[in-house]
C-alpha positions as CSV (number, residue, x, y, z in Angstrom):
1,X,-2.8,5.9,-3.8
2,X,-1.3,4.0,-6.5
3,X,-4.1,3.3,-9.2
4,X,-7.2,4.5,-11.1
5,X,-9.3,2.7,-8.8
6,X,-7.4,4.9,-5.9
7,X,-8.6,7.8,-7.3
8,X,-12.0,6.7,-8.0
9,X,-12.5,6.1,-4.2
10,X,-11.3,9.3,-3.5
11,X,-13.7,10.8,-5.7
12,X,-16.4,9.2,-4.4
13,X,-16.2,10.3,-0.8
14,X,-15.3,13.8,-2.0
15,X,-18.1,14.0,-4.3
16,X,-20.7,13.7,-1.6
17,X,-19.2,16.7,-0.1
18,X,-21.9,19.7,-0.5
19,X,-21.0,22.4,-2.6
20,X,-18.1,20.3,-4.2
21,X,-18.2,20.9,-8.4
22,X,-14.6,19.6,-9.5
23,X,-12.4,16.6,-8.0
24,X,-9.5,16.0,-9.2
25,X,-6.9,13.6,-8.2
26,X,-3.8,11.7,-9.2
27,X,-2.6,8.5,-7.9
28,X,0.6,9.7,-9.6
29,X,1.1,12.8,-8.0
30,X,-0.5,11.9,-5.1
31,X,-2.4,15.3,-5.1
32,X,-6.0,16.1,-5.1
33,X,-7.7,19.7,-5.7
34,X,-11.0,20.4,-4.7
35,X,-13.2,22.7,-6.9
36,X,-16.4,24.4,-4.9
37,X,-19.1,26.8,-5.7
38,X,-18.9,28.1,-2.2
39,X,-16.6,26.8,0.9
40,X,-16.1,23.8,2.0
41,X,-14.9,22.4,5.2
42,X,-11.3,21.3,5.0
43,X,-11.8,18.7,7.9
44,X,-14.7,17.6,5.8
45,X,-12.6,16.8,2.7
46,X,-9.6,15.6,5.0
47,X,-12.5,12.8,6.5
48,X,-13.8,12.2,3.3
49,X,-10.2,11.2,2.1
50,X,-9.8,9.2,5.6
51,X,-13.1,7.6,4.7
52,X,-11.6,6.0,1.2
53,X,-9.0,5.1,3.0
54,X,-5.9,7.4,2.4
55,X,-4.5,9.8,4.7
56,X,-4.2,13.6,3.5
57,X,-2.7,16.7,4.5
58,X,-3.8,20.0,3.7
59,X,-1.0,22.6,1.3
């Protein structure tokens, strides 16, 4: 990621994510932290990621 528009993709795909409340992500950091009212799949928001193009690990 390096932009706002970056991010916005990623928060996109995330967003659709059930149960998801809070995205947050920085093109600077290169980080993203998910915020749920319940669980959420980590291969679901590792797709989601995939799906806006960008790779992602989980930490």
């Amino acid at each position: 990621m390096t932009c706002g528009h970056c991010e916005m993709a990623v928060r996109e795909e995330v967003g659709q994510i059930a149960g998801v409340e809070r995205i947050d992500v920085s093109a600077q950091t290169g980080r993203l932290v998910v915020t749920s009212s319940g669980p959420v799949d980590d291969a679901a928001v590792l797709a989601a990621v995939d799906e806006a193009g960008y790779a992602a690990v989980r930490v």
